[in-house]
N, C-alpha and C positions, 0 to 999 in steps of 0.2 A: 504494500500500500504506500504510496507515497506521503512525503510530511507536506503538510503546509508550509504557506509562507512564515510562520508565525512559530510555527512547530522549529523549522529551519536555525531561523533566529535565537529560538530559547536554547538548544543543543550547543549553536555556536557559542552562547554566551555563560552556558554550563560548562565547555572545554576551555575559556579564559580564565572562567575564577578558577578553574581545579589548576590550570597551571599558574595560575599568580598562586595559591594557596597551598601547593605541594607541599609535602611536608621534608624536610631534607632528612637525608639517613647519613652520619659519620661513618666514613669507610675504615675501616680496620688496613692494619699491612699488611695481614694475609689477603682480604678481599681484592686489595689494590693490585697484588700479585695473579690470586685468579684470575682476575678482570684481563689484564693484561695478556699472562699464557692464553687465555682462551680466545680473545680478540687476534693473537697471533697467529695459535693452530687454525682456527676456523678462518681468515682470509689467507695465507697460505692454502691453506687446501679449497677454497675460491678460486686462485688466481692459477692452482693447476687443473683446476676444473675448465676454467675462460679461455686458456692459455691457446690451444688445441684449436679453437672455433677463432681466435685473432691470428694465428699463425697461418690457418685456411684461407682468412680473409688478406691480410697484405699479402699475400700470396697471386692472389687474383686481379690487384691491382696495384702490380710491379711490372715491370720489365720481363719478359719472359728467358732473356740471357741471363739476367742476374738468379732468377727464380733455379736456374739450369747451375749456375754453378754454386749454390748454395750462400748466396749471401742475404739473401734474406732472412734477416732471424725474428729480430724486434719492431722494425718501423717497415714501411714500403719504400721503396725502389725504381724511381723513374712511373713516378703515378701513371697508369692509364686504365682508360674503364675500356681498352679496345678489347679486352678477352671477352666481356660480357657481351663485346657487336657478337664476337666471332663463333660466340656459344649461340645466339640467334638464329646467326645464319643457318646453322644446321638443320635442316628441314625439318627431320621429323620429332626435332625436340619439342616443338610445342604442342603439336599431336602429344606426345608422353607426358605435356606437363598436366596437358586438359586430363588427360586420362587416371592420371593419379588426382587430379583434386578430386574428379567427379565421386572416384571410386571411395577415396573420403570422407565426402561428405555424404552420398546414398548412401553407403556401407553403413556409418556411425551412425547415422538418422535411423534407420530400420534396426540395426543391433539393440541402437537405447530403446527404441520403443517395444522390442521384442522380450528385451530383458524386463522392462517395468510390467510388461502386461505378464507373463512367465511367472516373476517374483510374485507379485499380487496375488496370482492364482495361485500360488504354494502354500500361501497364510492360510487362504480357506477351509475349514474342517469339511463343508460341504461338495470339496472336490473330491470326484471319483476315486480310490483307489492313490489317497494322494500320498502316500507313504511311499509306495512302490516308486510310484515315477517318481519322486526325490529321490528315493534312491537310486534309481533309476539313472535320471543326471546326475552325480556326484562320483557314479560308479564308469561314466565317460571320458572322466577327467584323469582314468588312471591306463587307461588304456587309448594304444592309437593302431591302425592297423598297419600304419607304417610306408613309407614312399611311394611304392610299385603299386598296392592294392588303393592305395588313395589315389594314382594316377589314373590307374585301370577304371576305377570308382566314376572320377569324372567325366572319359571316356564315354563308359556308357550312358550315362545321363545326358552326355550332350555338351556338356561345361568346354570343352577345351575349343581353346580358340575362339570363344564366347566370351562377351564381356560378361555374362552374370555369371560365370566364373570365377569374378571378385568380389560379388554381394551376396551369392544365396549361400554358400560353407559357411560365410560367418555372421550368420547372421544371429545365429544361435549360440552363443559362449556361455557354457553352464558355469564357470566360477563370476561375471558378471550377475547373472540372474540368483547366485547363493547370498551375495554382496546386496542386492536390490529386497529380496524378500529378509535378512536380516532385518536393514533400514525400516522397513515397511512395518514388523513386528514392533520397534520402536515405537511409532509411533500408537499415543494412546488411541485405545478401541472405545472409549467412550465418545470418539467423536465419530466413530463410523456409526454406533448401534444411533446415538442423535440422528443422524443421515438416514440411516434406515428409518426410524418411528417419523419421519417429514414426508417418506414417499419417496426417498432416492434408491434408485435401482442401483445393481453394483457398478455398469458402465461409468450411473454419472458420477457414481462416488468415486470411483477410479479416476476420470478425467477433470473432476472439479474440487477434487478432497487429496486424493492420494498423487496426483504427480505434480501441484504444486507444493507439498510440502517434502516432495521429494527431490527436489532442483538438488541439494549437496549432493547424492549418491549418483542421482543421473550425471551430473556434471563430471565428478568421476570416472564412471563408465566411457564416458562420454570422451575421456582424454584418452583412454585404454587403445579405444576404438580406433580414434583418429589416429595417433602414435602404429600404431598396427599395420593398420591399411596402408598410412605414408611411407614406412620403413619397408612395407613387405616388398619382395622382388623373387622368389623361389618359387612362388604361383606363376607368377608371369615368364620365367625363365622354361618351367616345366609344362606347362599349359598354353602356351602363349606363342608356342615356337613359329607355327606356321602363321603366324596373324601381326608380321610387324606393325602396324597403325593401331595393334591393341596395345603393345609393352608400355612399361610404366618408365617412369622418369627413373625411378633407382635399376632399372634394365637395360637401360641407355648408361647409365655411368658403370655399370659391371662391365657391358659392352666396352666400354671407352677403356675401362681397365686393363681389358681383354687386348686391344690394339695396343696401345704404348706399351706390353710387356713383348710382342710379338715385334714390336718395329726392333725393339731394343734389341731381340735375340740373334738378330740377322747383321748385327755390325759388324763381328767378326765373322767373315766367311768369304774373305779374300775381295771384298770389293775394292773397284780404285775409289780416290780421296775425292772427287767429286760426291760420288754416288752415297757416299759413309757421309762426308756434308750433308747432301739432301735430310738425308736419313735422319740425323745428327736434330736438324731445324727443327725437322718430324714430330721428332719427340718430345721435345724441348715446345712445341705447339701443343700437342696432345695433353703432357701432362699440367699443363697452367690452366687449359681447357677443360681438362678431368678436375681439376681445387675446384673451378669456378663452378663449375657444373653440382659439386657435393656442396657448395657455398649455396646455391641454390636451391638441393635440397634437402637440407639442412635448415633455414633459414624462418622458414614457415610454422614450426614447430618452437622454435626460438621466440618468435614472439607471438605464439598463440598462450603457450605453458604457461607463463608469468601472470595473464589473466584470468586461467582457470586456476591459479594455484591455492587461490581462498579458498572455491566449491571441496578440491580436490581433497586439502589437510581434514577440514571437515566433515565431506562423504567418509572417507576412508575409515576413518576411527567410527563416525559413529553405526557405519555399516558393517564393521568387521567384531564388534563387540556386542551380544546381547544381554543389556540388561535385566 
């Protein structure tokens, strides 16, 4: 619900007295010394966390000779945003980029909504035989039939070389769905049984009771999801062979991986110094085009996280513990 203007105001004017008003706490020597080790350990292990995703990025927009003989460590190097034309140009990467959003955002939208409506139906005393099928799902999650019969699986069904190939396997994750029907136990039942004695059927209580108070866990799921689908490439690698304008953008950068190892393996095998030049440029293109291209996708996920991170701390716990 949102505050008034008036509402706004009073909050605002509650968070100045509390900080004009604080009350100050004397820190001890040991505390001072806490304060400090831990402010240490914990940005250190920040900045080798960050380190990795800035070393990608001046990477991409350096110089690609310099990037070649390793002198890029700390800052960039003869600035240019030309790798990012020259990542462009490549035809079928925007095919691969459309393909991996899509597959993201269909995929994650049908997963969430499958798992809340899943969850909800597990709390039910009134479902069928609902022991079994919990256990049912939980007892999937320990078994997989493994590569061959899961290729052979899709196969028959149709999937390969199909884009629902990337939405309908997952649209069902039973550890999401164990995480949605905890949450949902949470919350109290005195306000479903009120919903019920008004005349609300389960749909509406589901759609107007149970999934807004359940934004933290869907939010959650919801990162699982995305995270998932964006990273995935071993569907598309496996499934996806004969249908280039389906491969996903991390299919295009294994690809790309695939090329710069193979340019590289051919420099020694007797070529004249022309030809080992060429070669030489090759690679030295390829792989500042391979940073850019992981810079890319990479990227999106980078600044999605940071604003699901409130939902996310708060699903998590209070979906993983029942009271």
């Amino acid at each position: 619900m949102a505050l008034t203007k008036q509402e706004k105001l009073d909050k605002k004017a509650e968070r100045a007295y509390y900080r004009k008003h604080k009350p100050h706490v004397k820190l001890t020597g040991a505390d001072i010394v806490f304060y400090v080790f831990d402010y240490l350990v914990f940005g250190l292990f920040a900045i080798i966390c960050f380190f990795p995703f800035y070393y990608l990025f001046i990477n991409t927009v350096s110089d690609s000779e310099m990037v070649a003989r390793g002198a890029v460590n700390f800052y960039p190097i003869g600035f240019t945003l030309k790798h990012y034309k020259d990542m462009l140009a490549l035809g079928d990467l925007g095919r691969a980029f459309i393909v991996t959003i899509s597959r993201t955002v269909i995929g994650t939208a049908l997963m969430v909504m499958a798992s809340a409506f899943c969850g909800y139906l597990m709390t039910k005393n009134e479902m069928w035989n609902k022991k079994f099928w919990y256990r049912f799902l939980v007892i999937t999650m320990y078994f997989n039939a493994g590569l061959i019969p899961g290729y052979t699986n899709m196969l028959m069904l149709g999937l390969t070389d199909n884009y629902l190939g990337y939405i309908i396997p997952a649209i069902v994750q039973p550890f999401n769905i164990i995480l949605v029907k905890t949450y949902i136990e949470s919350i109290p039942a005195e306000l479903e049984e009120s919903a019920f004695i008004d005349g609300a059927s389960y749909m509406m209580i589901f759609r107007k009771l149970i999934l807004p108070l359940s934004k933290p866990i869907l939010a959650t799921i919801a990162i699982f999801g995305a995270v998932g689908h964006w990273n995935s490439f071993m569907d598309s690698v496996i499934n996806m062979q004969n249908s280039p304008k389906l491969q996903t953008l991390q299919h295009k950068l294994y690809i790309w991986l695939n090329q710069s190892s193979n340019i590289g393996a051919v420099i020694d095998t007797g070529r004249s110094a022309s030809e080992i030049e060429k070669i030489v440029n090759q690679l030295n293109s390829g792989t500042v085009i391979k940073y850019t291209i992981a810079m890319v996708t990479v990227l999106p996920i980078l600044l999605v996280y940071p604003w699901m991170q409130k939902y996310f701390e708060k699903g998590i716990m209070l979906g993983a513990v029942k009271g």
